[in-house]
C-alpha positions as a LaTeX table, in Angstrom:
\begin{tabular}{lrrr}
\hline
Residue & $x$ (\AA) & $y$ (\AA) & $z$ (\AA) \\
\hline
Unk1 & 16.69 & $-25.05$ & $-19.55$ \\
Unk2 & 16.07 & $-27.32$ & $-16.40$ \\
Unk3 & 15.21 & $-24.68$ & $-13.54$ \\
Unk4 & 12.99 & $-24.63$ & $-10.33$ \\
Unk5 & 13.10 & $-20.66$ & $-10.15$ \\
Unk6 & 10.31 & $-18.83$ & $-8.75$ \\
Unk7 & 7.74 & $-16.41$ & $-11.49$ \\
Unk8 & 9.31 & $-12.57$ & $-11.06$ \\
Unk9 & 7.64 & $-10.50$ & $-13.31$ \\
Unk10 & 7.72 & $-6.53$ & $-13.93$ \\
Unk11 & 4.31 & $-4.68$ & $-13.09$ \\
Unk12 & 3.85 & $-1.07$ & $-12.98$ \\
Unk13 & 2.34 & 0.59 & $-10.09$ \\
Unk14 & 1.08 & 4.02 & $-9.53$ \\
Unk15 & 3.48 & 5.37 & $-12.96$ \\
Unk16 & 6.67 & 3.22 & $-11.47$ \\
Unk17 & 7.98 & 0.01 & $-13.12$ \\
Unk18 & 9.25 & $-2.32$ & $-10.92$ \\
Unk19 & 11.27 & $-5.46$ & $-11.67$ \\
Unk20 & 11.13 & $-7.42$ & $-8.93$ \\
Unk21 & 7.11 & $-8.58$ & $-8.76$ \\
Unk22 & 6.93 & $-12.37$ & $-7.27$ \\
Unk23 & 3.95 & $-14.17$ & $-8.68$ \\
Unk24 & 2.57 & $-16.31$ & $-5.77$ \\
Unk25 & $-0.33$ & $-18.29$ & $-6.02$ \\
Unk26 & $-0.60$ & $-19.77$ & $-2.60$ \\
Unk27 & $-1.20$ & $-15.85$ & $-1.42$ \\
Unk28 & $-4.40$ & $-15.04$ & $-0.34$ \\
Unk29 & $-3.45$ & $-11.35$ & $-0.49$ \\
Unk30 & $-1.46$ & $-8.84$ & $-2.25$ \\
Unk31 & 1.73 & $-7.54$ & $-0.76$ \\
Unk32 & 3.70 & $-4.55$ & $-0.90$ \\
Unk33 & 6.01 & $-3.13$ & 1.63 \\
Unk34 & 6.52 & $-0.28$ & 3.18 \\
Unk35 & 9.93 & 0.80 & 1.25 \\
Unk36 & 8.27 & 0.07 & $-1.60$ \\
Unk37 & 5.87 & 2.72 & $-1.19$ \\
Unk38 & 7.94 & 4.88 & $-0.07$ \\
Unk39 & 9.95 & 4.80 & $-3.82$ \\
Unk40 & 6.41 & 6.22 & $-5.37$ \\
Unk41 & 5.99 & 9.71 & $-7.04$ \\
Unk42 & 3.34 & 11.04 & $-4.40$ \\
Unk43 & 2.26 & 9.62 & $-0.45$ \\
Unk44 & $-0.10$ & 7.17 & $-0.60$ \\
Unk45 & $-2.86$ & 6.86 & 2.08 \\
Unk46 & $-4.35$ & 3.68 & 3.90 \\
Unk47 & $-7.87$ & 2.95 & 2.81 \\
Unk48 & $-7.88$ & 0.63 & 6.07 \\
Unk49 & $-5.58$ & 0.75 & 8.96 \\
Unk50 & $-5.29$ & $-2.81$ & 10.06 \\
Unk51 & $-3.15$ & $-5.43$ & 12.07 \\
Unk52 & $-4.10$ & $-8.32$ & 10.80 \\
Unk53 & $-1.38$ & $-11.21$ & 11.26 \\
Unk54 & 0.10 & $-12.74$ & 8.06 \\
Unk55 & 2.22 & $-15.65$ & 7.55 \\
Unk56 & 5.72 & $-14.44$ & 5.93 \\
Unk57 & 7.31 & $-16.21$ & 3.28 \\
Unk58 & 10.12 & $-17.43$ & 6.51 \\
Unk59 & 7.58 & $-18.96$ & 8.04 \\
Unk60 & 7.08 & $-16.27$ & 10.67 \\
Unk61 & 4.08 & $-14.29$ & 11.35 \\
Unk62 & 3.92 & $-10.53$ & 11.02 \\
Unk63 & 1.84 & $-7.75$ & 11.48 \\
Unk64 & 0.21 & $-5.75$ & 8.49 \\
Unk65 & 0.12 & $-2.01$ & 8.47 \\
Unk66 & $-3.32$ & $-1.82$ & 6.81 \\
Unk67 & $-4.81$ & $-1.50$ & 3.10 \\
Unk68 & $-3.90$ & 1.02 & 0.40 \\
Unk69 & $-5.33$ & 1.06 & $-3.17$ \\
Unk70 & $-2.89$ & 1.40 & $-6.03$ \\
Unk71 & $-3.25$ & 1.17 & $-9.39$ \\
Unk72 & $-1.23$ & $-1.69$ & $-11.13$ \\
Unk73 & $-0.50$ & $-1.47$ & $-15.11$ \\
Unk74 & 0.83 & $-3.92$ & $-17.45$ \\
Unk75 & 0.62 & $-4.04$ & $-21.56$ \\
Unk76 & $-2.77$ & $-2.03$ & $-21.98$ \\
Unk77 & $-4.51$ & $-2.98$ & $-18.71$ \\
Unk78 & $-4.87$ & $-0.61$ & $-16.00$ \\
Unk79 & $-6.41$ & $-2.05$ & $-12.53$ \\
Unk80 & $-7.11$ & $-0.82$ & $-9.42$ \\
Unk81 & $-5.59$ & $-3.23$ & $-6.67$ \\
Unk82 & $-5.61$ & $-3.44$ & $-3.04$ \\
Unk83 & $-2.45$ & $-4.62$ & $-1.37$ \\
Unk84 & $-1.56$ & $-5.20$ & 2.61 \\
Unk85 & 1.03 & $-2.80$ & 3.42 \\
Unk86 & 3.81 & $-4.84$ & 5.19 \\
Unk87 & 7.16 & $-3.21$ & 7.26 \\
Unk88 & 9.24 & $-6.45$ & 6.86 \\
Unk89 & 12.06 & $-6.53$ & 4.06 \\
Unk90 & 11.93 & $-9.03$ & 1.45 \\
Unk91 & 13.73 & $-9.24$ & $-1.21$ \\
Unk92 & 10.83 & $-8.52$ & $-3.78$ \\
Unk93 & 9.58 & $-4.78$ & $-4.76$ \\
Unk94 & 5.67 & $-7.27$ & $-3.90$ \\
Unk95 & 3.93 & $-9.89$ & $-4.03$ \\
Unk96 & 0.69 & $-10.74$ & $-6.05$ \\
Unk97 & $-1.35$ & $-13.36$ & $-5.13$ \\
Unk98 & $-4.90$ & $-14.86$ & $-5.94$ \\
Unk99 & $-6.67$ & $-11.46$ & $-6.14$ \\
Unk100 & $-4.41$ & $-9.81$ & $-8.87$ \\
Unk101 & $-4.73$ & $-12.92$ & $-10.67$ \\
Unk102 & $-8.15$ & $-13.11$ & $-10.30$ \\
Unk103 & $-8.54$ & $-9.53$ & $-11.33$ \\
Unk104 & $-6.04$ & $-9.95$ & $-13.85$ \\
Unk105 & $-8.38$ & $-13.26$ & $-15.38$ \\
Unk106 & $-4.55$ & $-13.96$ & $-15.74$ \\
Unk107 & $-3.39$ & $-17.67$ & $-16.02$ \\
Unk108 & 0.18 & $-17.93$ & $-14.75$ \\
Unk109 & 2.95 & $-20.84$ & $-15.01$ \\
Unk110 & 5.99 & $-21.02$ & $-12.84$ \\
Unk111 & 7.52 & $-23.71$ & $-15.56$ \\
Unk112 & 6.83 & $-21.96$ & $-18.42$ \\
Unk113 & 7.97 & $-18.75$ & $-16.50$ \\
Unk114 & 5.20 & $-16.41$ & $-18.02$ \\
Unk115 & 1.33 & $-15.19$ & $-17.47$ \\
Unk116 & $-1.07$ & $-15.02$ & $-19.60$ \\
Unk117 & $-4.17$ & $-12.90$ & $-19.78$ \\
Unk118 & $-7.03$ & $-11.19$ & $-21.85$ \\
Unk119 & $-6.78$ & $-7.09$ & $-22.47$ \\
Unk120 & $-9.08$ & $-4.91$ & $-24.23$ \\
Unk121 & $-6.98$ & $-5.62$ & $-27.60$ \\
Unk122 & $-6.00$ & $-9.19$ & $-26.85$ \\
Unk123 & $-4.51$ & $-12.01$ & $-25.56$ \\
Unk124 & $-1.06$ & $-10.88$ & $-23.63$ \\
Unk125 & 1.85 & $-12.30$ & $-22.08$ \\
Unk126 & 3.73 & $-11.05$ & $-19.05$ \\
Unk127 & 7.36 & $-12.95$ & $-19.21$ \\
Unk128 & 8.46 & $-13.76$ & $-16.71$ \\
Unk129 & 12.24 & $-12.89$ & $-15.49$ \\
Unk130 & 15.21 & $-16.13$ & $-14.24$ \\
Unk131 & 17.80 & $-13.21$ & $-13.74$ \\
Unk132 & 15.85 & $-11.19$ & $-10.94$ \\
Unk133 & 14.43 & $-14.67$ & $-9.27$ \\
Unk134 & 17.48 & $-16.04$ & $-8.72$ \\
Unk135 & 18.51 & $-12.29$ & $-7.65$ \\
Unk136 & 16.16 & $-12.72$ & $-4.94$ \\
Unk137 & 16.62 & $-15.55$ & $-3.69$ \\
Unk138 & 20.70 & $-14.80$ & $-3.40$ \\
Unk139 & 20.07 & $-11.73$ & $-1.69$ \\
Unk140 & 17.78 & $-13.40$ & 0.67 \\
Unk141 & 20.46 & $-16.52$ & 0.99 \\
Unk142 & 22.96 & $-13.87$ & 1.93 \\
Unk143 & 21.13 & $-12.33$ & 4.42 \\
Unk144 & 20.57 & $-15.80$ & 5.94 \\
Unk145 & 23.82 & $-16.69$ & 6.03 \\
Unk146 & 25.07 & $-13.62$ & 7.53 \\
Unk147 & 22.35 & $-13.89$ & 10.39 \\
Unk148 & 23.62 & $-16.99$ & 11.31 \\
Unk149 & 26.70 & $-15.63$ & 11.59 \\
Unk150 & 26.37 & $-12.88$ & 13.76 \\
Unk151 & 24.01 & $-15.19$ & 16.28 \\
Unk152 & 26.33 & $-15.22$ & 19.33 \\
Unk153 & 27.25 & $-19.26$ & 20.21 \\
Unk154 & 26.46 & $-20.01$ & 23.37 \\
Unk155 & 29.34 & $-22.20$ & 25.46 \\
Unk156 & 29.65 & $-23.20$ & 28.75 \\
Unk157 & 32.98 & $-23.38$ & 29.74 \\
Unk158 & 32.80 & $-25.68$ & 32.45 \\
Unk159 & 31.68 & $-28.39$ & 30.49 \\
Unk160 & 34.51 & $-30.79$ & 29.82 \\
Unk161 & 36.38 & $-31.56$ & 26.26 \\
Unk162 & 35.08 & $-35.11$ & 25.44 \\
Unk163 & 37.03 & $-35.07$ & 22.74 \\
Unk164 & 39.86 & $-34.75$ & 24.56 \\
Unk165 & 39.03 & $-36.79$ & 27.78 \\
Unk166 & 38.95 & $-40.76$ & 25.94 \\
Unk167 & 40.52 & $-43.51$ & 26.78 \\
Unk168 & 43.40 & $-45.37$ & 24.34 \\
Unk169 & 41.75 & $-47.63$ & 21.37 \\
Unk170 & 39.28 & $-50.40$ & 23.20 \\
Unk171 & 39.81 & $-53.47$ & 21.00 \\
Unk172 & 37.10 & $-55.21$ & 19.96 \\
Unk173 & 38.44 & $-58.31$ & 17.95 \\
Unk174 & 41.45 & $-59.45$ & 19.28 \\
Unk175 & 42.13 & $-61.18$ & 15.92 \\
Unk176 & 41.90 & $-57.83$ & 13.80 \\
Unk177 & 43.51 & $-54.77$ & 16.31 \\
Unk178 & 42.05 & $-51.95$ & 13.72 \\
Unk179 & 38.39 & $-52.81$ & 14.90 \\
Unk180 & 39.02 & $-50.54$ & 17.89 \\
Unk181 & 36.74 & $-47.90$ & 19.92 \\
Unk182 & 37.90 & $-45.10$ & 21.91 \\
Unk183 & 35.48 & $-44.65$ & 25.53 \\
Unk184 & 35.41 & $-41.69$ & 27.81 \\
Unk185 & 37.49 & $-42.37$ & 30.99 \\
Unk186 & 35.24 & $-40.85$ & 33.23 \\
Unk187 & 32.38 & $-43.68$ & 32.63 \\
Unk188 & 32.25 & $-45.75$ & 36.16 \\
Unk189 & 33.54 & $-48.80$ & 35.73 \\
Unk190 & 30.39 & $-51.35$ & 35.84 \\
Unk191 & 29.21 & $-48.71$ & 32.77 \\
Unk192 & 32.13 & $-48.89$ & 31.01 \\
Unk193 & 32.03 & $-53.32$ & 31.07 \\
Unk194 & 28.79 & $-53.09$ & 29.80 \\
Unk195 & 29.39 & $-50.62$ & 26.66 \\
Unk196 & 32.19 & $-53.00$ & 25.89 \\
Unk197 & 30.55 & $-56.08$ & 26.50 \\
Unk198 & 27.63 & $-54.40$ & 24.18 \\
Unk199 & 30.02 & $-53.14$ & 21.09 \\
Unk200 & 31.54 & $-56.49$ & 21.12 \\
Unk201 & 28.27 & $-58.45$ & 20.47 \\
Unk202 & 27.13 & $-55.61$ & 17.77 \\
Unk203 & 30.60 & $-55.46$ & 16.01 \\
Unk204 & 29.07 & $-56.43$ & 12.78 \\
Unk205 & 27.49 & $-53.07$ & 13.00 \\
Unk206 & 30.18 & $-51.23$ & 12.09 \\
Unk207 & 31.84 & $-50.37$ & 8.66 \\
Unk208 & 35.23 & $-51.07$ & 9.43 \\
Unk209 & 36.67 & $-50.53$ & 6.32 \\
Unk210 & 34.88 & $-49.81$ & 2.85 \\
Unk211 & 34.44 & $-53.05$ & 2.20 \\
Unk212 & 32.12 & $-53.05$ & 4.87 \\
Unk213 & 30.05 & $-50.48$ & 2.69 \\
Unk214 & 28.15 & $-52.80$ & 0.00 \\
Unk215 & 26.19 & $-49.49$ & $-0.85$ \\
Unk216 & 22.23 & $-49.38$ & $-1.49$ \\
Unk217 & 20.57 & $-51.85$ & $-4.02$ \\
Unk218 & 19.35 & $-49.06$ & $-7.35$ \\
Unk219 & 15.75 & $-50.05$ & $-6.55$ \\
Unk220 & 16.28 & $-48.35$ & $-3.51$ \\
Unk221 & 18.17 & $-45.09$ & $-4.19$ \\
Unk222 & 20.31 & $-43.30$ & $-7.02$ \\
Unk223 & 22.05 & $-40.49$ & $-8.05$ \\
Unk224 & 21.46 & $-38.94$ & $-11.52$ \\
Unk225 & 23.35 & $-36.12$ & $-12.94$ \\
Unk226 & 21.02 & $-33.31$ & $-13.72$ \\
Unk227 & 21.70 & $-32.98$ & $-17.60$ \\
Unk228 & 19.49 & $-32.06$ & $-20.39$ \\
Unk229 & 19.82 & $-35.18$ & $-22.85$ \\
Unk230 & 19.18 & $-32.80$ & $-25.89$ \\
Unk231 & 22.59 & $-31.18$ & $-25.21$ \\
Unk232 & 26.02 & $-32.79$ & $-26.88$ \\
Unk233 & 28.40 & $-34.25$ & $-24.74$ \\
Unk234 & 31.79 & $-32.20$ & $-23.92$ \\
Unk235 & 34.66 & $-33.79$ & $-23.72$ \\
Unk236 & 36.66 & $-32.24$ & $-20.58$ \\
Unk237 & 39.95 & $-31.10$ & $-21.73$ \\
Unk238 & 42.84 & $-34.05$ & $-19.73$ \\
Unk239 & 44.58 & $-32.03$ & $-16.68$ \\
Unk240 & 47.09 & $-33.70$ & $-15.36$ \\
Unk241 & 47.61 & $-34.32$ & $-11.66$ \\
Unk242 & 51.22 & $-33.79$ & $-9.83$ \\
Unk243 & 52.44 & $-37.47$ & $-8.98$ \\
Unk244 & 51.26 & $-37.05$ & $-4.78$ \\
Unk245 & 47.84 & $-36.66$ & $-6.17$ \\
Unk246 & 47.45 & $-39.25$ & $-9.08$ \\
Unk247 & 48.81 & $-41.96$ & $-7.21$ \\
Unk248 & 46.20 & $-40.91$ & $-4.27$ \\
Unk249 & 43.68 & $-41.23$ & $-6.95$ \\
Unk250 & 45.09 & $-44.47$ & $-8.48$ \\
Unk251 & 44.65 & $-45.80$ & $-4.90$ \\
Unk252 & 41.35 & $-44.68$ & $-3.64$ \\
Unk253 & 40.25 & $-46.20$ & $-7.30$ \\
Unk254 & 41.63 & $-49.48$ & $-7.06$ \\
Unk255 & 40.42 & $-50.03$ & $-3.44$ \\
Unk256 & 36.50 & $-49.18$ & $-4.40$ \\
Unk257 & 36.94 & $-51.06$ & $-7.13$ \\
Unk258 & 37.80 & $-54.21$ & $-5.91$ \\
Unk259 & 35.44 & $-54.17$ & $-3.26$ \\
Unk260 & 32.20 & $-53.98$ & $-5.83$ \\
Unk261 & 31.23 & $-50.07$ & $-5.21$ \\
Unk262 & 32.37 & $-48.80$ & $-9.25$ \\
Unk263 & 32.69 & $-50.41$ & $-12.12$ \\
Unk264 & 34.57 & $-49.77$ & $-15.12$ \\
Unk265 & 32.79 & $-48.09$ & $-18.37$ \\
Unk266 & 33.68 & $-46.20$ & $-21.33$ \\
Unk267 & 32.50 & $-43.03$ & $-21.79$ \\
Unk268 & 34.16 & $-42.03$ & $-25.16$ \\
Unk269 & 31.85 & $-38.20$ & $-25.58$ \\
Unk270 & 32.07 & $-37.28$ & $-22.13$ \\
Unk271 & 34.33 & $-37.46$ & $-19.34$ \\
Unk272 & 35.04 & $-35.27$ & $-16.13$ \\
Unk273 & 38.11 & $-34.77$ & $-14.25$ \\
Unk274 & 38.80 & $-35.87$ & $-11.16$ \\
Unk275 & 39.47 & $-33.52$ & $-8.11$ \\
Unk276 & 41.35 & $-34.59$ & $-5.35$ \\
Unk277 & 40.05 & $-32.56$ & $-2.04$ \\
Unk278 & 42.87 & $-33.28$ & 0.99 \\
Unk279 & 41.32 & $-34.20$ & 4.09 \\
Unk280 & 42.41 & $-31.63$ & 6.84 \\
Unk281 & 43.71 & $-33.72$ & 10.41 \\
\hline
\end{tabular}
């Protein structure tokens, strides 16, 4: 299936299987943090105490705890790897870059979600896993999203409303009233002439209406839907819409259609229902 998902694969290190191994090959170091090693059957010591700067997966830099040697395990190979210890959550159990790989003589492939390399008995694959990538990357998503939320907004309350502080609609065309702009009263006056004076003579600017709105040529842009063409159409089961909402439909269609932006096809295999969102005032 169509995916972009990042290669999560399970390794084993020191006796412990872990599920959540992100392949990375722009990493010029393996990664494991501090929880992590923390979750394994004995303490393990640093081979190299170290704060040496990294760049984090957010962009940030941090500060690496040092080097510890662990041995990694997957299908018959056992290796002995060194990974930067790291005390900064992510949402993977580690990361292995360019050196496991290179150990590894493995040959990974984010498309094919899989990596393959040569053991003592054989060629072997290590499949990779959709369900834990996308895992990841909604636990890290939700973490995002709740930091923003909890960042305090800064407001100054002595700064005025502008919303709230224009002036009745400024016509612009005296022959068609709609073409109107509302301007903040508190502009001086000389201002104010000349913002007029400027809209007028740039009136063509605007999208008035959406007839207005021609749209962009296809050589320019397009939208596709993303669907695989080796699937069979469905054909969406009719829902009927209350009479409020099929007439706002009927409208909306016949006023986009006569102005050029849609054009009527037939689409006998598949066809999608329309939902009405209502704008809140």
């Amino acid at each position: 299936m169509p995916h972009d998902d990042a290669l999560v694969i399970a390794l084993g290190i020191e006796g412990i299987i872990f599920s959540k191994i992100l392949v990375d090959t722009g990493s010029a170091v393996d990664i494991i943090s501090q929880k992590t090693l923390r979750t394994l059957k004995q303490p393990i010591q640093m081979i190299r105490q170290e704060m040496t700067p990294l760049a984090s997966y957010e962009g940030k830099s941090i500060q690496s705890l040092g080097i510890t040697l662990l041995t990694t395990r997957t299908h018959d190979l056992e290796l002995k790897t060194k990974f930067t210890v790291v005390d900064h959550r992510m949402p993977f159990d580690a990361i292995v870059g360019r050196p496991w790989l290179h150990q590894m003589r493995a040959v990974p492939s984010v498309y094919h979600q899989c990596v393959k390399f040569l053991s003592p008995t054989g060629e072997k694959t290590i499949l990779g896993s959709q369900k834990q990538a996308r895992a990841c990357y909604m636990s890290e998503f939700r973490k995002m999203l709740q930091k923003e939320e909890n960042i305090p907004l800064a407001r100054d309350l002595s700064v005025k409303d502008h919303a709230k502080d224009l002036s009745s609609v400024v016509a612009l065309d005296k022959s068609s009233p709609e073409k109107g702009v509302n301007i903040g009263n508190d502009l001086p006056p000389e201002v104010r002439n000349d913002l007029v004076s400027f809209l007028k003579q740039n009136i063509k600017t605007f999208a008035w209406s959406a007839a207005d709105m021609p749209g962009n040529d296809i050589s320019i842009t397009s939208h596709d839907l993303n669907v695989d063409p080796t699937f069979k159409p469905v054909k969406h089961k009719r829902r009927k819409l209350g009479p409020e909402r099929a007439k706002a439909v009927n409208d909306e269609v016949d006023k986009i259609l006569k102005i050029g932006s849609i054009r009527e096809v037939q689409y006998p295999d598949w066809l999608a229902n329309p939902v009405v969102v209502k704008k809140k005032n």
